[in-house]
C-alpha positions in Angstrom: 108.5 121.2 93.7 111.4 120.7 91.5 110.8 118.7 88.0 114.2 117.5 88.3 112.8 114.6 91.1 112.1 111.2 89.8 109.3 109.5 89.8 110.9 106.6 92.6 111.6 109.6 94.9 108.6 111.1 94.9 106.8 107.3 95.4 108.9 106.9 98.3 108.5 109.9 99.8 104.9 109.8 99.8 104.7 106.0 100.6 107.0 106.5 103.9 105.7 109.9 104.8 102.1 109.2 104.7 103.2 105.5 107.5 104.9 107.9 109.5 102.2 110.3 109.8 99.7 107.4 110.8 102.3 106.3 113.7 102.6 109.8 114.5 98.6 110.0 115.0 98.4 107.3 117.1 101.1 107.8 119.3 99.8 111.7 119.7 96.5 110.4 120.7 97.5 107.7 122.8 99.9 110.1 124.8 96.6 112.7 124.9 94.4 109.7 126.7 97.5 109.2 129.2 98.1 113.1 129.3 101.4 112.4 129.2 103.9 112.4 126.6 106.7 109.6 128.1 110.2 109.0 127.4 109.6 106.6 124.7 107.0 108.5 123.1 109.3 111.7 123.0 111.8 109.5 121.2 109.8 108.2 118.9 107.7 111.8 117.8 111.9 113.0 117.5 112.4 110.2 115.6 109.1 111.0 113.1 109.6 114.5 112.5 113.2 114.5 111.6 112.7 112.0 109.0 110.1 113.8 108.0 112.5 117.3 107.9 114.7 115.7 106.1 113.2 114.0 103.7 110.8 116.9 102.8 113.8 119.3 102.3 115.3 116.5 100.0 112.1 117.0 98.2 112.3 120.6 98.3 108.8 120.8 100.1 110.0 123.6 102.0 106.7 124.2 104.5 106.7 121.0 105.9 110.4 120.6 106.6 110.6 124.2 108.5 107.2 123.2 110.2 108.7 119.6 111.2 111.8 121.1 112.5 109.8 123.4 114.4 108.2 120.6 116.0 111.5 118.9 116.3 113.0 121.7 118.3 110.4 121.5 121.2 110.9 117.2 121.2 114.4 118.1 121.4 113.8 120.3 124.3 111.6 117.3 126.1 114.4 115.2 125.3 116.7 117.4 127.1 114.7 117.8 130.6 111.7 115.2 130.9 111.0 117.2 134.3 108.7 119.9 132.0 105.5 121.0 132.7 103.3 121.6 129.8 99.9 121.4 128.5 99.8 117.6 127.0 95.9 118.9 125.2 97.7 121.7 124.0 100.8 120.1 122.1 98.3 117.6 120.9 96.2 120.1 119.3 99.6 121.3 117.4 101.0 118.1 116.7 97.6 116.9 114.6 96.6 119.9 113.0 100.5 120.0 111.7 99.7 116.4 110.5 96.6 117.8 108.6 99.0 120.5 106.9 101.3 117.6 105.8 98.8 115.2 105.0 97.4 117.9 102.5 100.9 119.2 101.2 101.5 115.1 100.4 97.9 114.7 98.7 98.7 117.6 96.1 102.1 115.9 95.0 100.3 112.6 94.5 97.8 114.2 92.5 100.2 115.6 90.0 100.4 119.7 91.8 103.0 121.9 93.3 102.5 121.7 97.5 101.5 125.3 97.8 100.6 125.6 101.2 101.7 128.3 104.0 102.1 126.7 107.0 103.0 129.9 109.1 100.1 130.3 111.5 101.1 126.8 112.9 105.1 127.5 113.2 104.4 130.7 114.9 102.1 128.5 117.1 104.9 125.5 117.8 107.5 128.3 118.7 105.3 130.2 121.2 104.6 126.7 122.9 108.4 126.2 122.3 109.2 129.7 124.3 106.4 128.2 127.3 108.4 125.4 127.6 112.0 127.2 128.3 110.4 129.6 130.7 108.5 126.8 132.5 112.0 125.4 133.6 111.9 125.2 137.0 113.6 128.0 139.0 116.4 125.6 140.4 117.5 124.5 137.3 117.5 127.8 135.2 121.2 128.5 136.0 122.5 125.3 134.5 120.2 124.3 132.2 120.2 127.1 130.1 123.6 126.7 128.7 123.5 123.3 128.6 119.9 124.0 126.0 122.0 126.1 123.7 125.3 124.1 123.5 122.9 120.7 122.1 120.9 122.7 119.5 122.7 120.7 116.6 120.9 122.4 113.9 123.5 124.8 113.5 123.5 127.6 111.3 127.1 127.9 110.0 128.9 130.1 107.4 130.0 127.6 105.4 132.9 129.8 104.2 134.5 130.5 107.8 136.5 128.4 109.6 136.1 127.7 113.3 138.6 126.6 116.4 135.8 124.6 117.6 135.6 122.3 114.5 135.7 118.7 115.1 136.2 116.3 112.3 134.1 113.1 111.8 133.7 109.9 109.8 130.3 108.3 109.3 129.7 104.5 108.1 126.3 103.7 107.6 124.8 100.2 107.0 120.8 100.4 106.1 118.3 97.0 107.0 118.1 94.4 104.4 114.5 95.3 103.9 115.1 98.6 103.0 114.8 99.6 99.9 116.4 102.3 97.3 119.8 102.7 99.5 121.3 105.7 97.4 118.1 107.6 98.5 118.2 106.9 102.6 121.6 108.1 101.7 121.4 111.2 100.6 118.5 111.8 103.3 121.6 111.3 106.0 123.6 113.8 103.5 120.8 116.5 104.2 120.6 115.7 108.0 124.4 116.4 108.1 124.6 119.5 105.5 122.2 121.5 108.6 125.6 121.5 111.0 128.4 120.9 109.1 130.6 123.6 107.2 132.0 121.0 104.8 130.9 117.6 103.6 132.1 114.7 101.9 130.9 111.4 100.7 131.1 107.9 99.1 129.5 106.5 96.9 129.6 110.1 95.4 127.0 109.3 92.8 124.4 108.1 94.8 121.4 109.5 92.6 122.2 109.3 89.5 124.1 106.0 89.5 121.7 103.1 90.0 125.1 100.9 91.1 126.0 102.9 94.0 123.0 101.0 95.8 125.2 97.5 95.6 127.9 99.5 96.6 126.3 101.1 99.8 124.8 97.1 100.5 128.0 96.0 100.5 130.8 98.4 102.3 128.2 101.0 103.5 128.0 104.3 102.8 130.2 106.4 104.3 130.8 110.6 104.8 132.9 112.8 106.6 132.5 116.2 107.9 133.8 119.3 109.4 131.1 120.6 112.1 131.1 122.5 115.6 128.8 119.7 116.5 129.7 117.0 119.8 130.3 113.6 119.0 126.8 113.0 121.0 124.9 115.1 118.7 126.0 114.1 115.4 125.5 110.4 117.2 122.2 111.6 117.5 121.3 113.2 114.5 122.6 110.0 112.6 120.5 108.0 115.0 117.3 109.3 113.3 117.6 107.7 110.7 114.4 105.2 109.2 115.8 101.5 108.5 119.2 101.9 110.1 120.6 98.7 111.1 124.0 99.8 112.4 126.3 102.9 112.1 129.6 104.1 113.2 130.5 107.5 113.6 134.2 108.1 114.4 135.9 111.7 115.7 139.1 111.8 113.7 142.4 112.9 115.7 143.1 116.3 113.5 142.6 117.7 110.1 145.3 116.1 108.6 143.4 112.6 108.9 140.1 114.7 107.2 142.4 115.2 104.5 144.1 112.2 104.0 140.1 110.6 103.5 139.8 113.8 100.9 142.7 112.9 98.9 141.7 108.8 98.8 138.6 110.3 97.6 140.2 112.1 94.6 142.8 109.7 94.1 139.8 107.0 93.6 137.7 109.3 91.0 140.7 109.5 89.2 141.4 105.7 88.9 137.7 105.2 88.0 137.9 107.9 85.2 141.0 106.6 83.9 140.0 102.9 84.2 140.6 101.0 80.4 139.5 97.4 81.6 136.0 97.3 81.7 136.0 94.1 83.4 137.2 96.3 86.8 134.1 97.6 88.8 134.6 100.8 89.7 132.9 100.1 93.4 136.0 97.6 93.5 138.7 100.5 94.1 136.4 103.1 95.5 135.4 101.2 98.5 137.7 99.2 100.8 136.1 96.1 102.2 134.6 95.9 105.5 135.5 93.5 107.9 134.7 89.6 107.7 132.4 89.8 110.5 130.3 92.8 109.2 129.7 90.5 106.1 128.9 87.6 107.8 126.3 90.0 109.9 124.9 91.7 107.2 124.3 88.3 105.0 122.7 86.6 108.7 120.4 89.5 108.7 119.1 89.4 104.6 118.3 85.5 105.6 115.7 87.1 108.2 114.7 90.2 106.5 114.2 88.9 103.0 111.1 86.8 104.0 109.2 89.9 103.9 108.6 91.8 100.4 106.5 94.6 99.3 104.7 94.4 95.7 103.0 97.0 93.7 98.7 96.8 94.4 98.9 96.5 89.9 100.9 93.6 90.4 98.4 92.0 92.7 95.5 93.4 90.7 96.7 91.5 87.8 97.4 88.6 89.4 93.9 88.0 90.7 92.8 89.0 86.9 94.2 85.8 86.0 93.0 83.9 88.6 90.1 84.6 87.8 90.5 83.4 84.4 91.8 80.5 85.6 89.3 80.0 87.6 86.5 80.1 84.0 88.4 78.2 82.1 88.7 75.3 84.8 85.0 75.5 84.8 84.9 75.1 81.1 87.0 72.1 81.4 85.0 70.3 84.4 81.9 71.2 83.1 82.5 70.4 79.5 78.9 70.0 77.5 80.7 67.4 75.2 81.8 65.3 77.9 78.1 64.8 79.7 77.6 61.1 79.9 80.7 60.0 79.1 82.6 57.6 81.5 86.6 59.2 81.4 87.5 58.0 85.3 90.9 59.4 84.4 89.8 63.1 82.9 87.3 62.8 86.3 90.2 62.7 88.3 92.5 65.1 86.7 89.6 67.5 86.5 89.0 67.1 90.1 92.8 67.7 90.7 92.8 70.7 88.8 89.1 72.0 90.5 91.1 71.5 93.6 95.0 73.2 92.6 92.9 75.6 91.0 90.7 76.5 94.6 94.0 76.7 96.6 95.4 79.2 94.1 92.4 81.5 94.4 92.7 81.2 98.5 96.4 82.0 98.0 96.0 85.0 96.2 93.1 86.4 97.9 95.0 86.1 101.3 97.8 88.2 99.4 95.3 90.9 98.4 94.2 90.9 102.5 94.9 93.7 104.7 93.9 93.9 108.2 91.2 96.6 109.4 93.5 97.6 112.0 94.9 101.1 109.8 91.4 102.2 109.2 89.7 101.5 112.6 92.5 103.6 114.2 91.3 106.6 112.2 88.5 107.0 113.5 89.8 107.7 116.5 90.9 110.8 115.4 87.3 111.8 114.5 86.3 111.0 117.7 88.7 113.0 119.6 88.0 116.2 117.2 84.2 115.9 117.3 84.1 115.4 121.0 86.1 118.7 121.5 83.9 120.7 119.1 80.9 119.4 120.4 81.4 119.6 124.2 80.7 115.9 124.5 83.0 113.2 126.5 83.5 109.8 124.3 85.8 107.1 123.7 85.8 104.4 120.9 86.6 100.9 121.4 87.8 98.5 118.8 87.2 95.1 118.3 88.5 92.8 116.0 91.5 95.0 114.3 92.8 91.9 113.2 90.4 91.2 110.8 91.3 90.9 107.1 89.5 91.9 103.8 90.5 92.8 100.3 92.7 96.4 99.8 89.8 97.4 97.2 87.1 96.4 99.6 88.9 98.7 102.6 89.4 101.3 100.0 85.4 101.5 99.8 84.3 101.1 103.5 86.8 103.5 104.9 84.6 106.4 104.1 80.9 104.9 105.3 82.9 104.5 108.3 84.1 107.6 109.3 79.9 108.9 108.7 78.5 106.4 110.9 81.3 107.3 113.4 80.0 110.8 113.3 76.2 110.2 113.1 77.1 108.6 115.8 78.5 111.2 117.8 76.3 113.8 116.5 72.8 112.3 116.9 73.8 109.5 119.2 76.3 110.2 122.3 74.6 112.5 124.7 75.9 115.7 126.2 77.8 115.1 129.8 75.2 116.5 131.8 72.2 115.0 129.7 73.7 111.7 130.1 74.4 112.0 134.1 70.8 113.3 134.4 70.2 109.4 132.5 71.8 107.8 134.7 74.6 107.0 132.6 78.0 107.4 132.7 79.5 111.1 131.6 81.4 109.3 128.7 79.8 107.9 125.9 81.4 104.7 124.0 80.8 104.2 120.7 81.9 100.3 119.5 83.6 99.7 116.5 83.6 95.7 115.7 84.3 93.5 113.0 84.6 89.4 112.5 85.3 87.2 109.9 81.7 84.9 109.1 84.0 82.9 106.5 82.1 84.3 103.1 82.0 87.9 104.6 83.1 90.6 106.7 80.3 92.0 109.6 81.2 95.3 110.7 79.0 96.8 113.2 78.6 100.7 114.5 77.2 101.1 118.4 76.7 103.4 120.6 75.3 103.5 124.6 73.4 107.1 123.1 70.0 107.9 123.1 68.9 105.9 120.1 66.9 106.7 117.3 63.9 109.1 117.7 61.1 106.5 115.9 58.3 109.7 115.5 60.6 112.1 114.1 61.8 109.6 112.1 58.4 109.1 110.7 57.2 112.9 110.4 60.0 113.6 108.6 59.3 111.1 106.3 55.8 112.1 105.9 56.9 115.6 105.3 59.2 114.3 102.4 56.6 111.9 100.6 58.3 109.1 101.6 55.3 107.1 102.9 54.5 104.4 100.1 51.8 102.3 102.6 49.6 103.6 106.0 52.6 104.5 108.6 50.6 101.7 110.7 51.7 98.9 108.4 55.7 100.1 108.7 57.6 98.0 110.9 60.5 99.7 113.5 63.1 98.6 110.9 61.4 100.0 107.8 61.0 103.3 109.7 64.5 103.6 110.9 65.9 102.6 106.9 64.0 106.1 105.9 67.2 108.3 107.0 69.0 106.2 103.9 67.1 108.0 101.9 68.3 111.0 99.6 68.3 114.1 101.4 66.7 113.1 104.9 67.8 114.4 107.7 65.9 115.2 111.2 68.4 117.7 112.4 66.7 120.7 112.8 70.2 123.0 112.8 72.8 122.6 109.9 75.9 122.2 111.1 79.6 120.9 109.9 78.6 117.8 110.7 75.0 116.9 109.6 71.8 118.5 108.3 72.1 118.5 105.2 71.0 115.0 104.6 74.0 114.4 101.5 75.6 111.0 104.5 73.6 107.6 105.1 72.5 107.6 101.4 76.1 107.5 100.6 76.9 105.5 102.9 74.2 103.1 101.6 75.5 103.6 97.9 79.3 102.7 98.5 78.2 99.8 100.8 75.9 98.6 97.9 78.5 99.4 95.4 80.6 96.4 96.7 77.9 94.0 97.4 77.2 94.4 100.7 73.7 95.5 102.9 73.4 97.4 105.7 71.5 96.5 108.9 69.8 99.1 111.5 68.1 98.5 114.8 67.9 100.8 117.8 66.2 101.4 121.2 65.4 104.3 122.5 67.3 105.1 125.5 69.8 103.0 124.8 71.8 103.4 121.5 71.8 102.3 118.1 74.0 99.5 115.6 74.4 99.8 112.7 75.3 96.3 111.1 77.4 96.0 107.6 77.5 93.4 105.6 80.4 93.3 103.1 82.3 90.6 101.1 85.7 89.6 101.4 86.5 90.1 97.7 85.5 92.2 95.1 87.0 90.4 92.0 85.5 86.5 92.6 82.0 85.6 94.6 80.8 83.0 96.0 77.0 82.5 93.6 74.0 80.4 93.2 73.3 80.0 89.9 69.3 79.6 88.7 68.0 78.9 85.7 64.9 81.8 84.2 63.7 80.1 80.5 67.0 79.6 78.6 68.5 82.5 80.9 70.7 82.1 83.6 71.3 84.6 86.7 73.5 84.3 89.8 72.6 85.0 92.8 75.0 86.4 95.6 75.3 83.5 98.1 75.5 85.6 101.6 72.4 87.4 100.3 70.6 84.0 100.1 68.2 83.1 103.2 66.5 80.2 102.2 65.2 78.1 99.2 62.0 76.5 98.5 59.3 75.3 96.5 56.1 77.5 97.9 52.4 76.0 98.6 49.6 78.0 97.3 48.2 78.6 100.8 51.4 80.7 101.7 51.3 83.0 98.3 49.4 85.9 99.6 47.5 88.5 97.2 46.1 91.9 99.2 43.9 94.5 98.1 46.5 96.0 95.4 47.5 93.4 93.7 50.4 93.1 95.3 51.8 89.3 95.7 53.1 88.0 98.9 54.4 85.1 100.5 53.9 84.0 104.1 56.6 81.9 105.7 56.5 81.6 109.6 54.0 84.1 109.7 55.3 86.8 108.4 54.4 88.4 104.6 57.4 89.1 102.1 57.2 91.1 99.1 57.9 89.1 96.3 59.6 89.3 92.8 59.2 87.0 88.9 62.3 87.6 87.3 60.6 86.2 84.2 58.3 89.4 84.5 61.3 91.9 85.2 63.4 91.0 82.9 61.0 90.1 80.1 61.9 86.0 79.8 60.5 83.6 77.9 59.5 80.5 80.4 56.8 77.9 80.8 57.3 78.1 85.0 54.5 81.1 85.5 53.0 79.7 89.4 55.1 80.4 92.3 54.0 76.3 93.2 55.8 75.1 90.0 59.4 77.1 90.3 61.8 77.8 92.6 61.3 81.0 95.6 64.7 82.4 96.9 64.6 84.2 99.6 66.9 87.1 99.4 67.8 89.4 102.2 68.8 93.2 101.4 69.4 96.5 103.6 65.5 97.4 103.6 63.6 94.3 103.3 63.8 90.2 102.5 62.2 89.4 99.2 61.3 86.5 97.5 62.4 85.7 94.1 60.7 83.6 91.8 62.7 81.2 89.9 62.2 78.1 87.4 65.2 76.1 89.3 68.2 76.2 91.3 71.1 74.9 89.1 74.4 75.1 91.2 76.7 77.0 93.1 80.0 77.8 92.2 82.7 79.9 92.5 82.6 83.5 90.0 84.4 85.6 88.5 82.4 89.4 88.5 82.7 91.0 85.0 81.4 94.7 84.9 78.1 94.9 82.2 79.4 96.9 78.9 78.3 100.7 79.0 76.7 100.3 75.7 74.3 97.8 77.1 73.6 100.0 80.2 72.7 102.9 78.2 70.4 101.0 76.0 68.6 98.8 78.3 67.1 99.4 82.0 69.0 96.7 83.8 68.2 98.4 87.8 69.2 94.9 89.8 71.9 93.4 87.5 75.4 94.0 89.3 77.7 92.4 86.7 77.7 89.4 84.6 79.8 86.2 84.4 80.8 83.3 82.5 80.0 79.8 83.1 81.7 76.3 82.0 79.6 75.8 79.2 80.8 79.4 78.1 77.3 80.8 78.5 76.6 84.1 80.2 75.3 84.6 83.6 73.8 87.9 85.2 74.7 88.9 88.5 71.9 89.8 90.1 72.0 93.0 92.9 69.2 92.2 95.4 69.5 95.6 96.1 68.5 97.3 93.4 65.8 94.4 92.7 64.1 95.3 95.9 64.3 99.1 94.4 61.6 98.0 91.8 59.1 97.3 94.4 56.3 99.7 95.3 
């Protein structure tokens, strides 16, 4: 890749490449289901790969444009006689594995590397499939079609040196969608398209890279080229048609070659006049470009009205938006919950404080539903894994969606994207039966596996089904044994706490390591990044039937809803979607057995239970469970209750990572961050996670 391209090229590049490769996918796999690739969606794969082409040879990522135009050439050829028979599996299997190759090629130049890889294994694939496709022409047409195949290949190899009787001379004008962005580059994307048939080439602006200006210009009057080519007006028509966030174009086949001149010699004449200029005042877009018409203008500015509604900011931007937000959100605390101002009758500050409480709530709402993007992008990958794996495992199985539309944070889809792609695949793996196992069932030969989400209002429930064969309870339970994992008699472990083994580190009960599983390195993971974000994970199966797998997560990463309770002179906040239930305890439902261990009955079942006083070594006159507070806390293995001198309030916070130098000094296993309150005192966050890791 050539140093000489700037960093806005490259961001481009790899912004708009990677959304066309995600269209692409889903159109591939769609057209797969259907076994049929239909006019629309031959247009439209066309349209993909020859933006692609050209705006990976404008990068001077040479694999992927010659494998794009590879792939191009056998659209083309669909285009050209929808009447072909071919194998729909087959060109699917092409298409995605060349979207793996680009996907990678895209990844290196966003890490900082040169995109190194050979991509000739899958060209010599697409042109033998390309070959197929012309001999499958059906016998009646062979005579006339052939001719007519040749003549609209518009990728035409020409010497640029010779001239031809065949040339035909066109002019291009070229008006891009007010949305678009970075004009001067979609330009001279459309200059590349052209350079691949045309023996000579001109255009204006001329300076479309390296003058920033030329972008007003080409907003304005267009951008405009003209060419010699041995191309039909219908292909260059075509080829310009291609082109991402085109709003309108004319393309105009001039008379002779003395009109191709004449736009030559305005050209020079106008670089000239701009070299020569001596009154600043005198833009030189004023004399390069002749004004369009009075109704292109009034089009063009109708069109920004609509467009401009819609923006696109940098995720920084947003990041540090919702930084200050937050701090906004602390220091209205401070000012509402001012120590000073206890006991003091101010009805005016009351009222401005709860103006500002309120301003200050509908600010935070505002920004969050910024920062929210809907699940619909990653859902629609997995169906990609669930296409590959059913191939490679000889199983039949579809996915459904539900709930695409729902929205959560960017950071929090950043961190469930990869749990979700495992559970798809445990799924599949241990789940799904095989066609003939599942006909022998009774069931139908194809497996579903649900993939559902729904908004709660203070989080996000994703859940992961399948109609399989559920998990296997015994194994479950031998292979815990086997690994030590049994910390009571395996008759006191409930269905739940049995199935919440395979989270552990290195369990798994596949007997066979394959690609996909048996190594035991996934639902720990899984459990970690879910954790990592605050959320739990729920698992329940029955055998016979299928499994779901339940995640909790929150909307936002950056501010929580909390429950803040007071330990001595300590203060810790408590996640409010991990809360059950409060309440003061009676001694006849705190529970001691054999160990030692205290419990605490409510509705007749036992709970392990937690003094933070004792974990965290506090200083506080509430020691009996009948004197403080119990909290009853719900986590991915267990509900716990946590002991508690009293419940003080619950607010809105702002999560603050703890300081390394505190965690390397101290064992703080169940604090997830820390926070500050209105009276500018500290709060810990408490994990209910980790806290329930410090029971035995």
């Amino acid at each position: 890749m050539s140093q000489n391209i700037n960093e806005p090229m490259l961001e481009m590049f790899i912004f708009e490449t990677t959304q066309l490769l995600e269209q692409l996918e889903q159109i591939v796999m769609r057209s797969e289901k259907n076994d049929m690739f239909d006019n629309n969606d031959v247009n439209e794969v066309f349209r993909i790969m020859h933006t692609i082409k050209g705006s990976s040879s404008m990068m001077l990522v040479n694999e992927v444009a010659t494998l794009t135009h590879s792939l191009e050439d056998i659209f083309y050829q669909l285009r050209s006689d929808n009447s072909l028979n071919f194998d729909c599996s087959e060109l699917a299997d092409i298409i995605l594995e060349s979207i793996d190759f680009i996907k990678d090629e895209v990844g290196k130049m966003q890490n900082g590397t040169d995109p190194d890889g050979v991509a000739q294994e899958l060209i010599n694939r697409t042109k033998s499939f390309l070959e197929n496709l012309k001999l499958n022409v059906k016998s009646d047409n062979v005579a006339q079609e052939k001719p007519k195949i040749e003549n609209q290949q518009y990728y035409i190899s020409a010497d640029k040196n010779k001239s031809s009787d065949n040339e035909n001379y066109f002019l291009v004008t070229v008006f891009f969608d007010a949305e678009c962005d970075m004009e001067n580059i979609r330009a001279y994307t459309i200059v590349n398209f052209v350079k691949d048939i045309a023996s000579e080439i001109q255009f204006k602006p001329q300076d479309i890279l390296e003058n920033d200006q030329s972008v007003d210009v080409i907003k304005k009057d267009g951008f405009k080229l003209w060419f010699k080519t041995e191309a039909k007006y219908s292909e260059v028509e075509k080829l310009i048609d291609g082109t991402q966030y085109l709003k309108k174009m004319e393309v105009k086949q001039l008379d002779d070659l003395a009109q191709y001149q004449e736009l030559s010699q305005e050209q020079t004449r106008a670089t000239i006049n701009e070299i020569f200029l001596s009154d600043e005042t005198i833009k030189p877009t004023e004399i390069i470009v002749p004004q369009i018409t009075e109704e292109k203008n009034k089009n063009t500015s109708e069109s920004n009205h609509i467009t401009q509604e819609v923006i696109s900011v940098q995720v920084a931007k947003l990041d540090m938006l919702m930084d200050l937000v937050g701090e906004l959100v602390i220091a209205t605390a401070m000012v509402t919950e001012n120590p000073d101002l206890q006991g003091l009758e101010l009805d005016n500050f009351q009222k401005a404080s709860r103006q500002l409480s309120k301003i200050t709530s509908e600010l935070q709402d505002s920004v969050m539903s910024i920062r929210m993007v809907p699940l619909a992008g990653t859902f629609q990958k997995m169906n990609r894994i669930v296409r590959d794996m059913s191939k490679k495992l000889n199983k039949k199985a579809e996915l459904v969606l539900i709930g695409e539309e729902t929205e959560v944070d960017k950071n929090v889809i950043e961190h469930i994207s990869d749990p979700l792609m495992h559970l798809i695949r445990n799924s599949l793996d241990h789940g799904v039966e095989l066609p003939d196992e599942r006909t022998n069932k009774g069931k139908n030969p194809v497996g579903t596996v649900t993939l559902e989400a729904k908004n709660t209002g203070s989080e996000v429930i994703i859940s992961i089904s399948d109609d399989g064969k559920g998990l296997d309870r015994d194994k479950i339970l031998t292979r815990a044994k086997e690994n030590n994992l049994l910390r009571k008699p395996e008759n006191e472990y409930s269905d739940k706490e049995i199935y919440n083994f395979i989270f552990e580190p290195g369990f798994s009960t596949k007997e066979k390591i394959t690609e996909f599983s048996g190594r035991g390195v996934g639902m720990d993971v899984v459990m970690q990044n879910i954790n990592a974000i605050g959320g739990n994970i729920i698992i329940d199966s029955t055998p016979g039937s299928g499994s779901i797998i339940t995640l909790k997560i929150p909307l936002t990463l950056a501010i929580m809803e909390g429950m803040i309770v007071a330990v001595g002179k300590s203060s810790y906040t408590i996640p409010i979607n991990t809360i059950r239930e409060t309440f003061r305890p009676t001694d006849k439902q705190i529970i001691i057995d054999p160990d030692g261990t205290e419990l605490i009955m409510v509705r007749g079942e036992c709970y392990p239970t937690i003094r933070l006083h004792n974990t965290y070594n506090i200083e506080t006159a509430i020691k009996e469970f009948t004197e403080g507070i119990v909290i009853m806390v719900e986590t991915d293995h267990m509900t716990i209750g946590v002991l508690a001198d009293k419940l003080i309030t619950k607010q809105s916070i702002v999560v603050k990572p703890i300081p390394l130098y505190i965690k390397n000094i101290n064992n703080i296993k169940g604090i997830a961050g820390c926070t500050l309150l209105g009276d500018g005192s500290i709060s810990l966050i408490i994990d209910p996670a980790g806290l329930s890791s410090r029971i035995n």
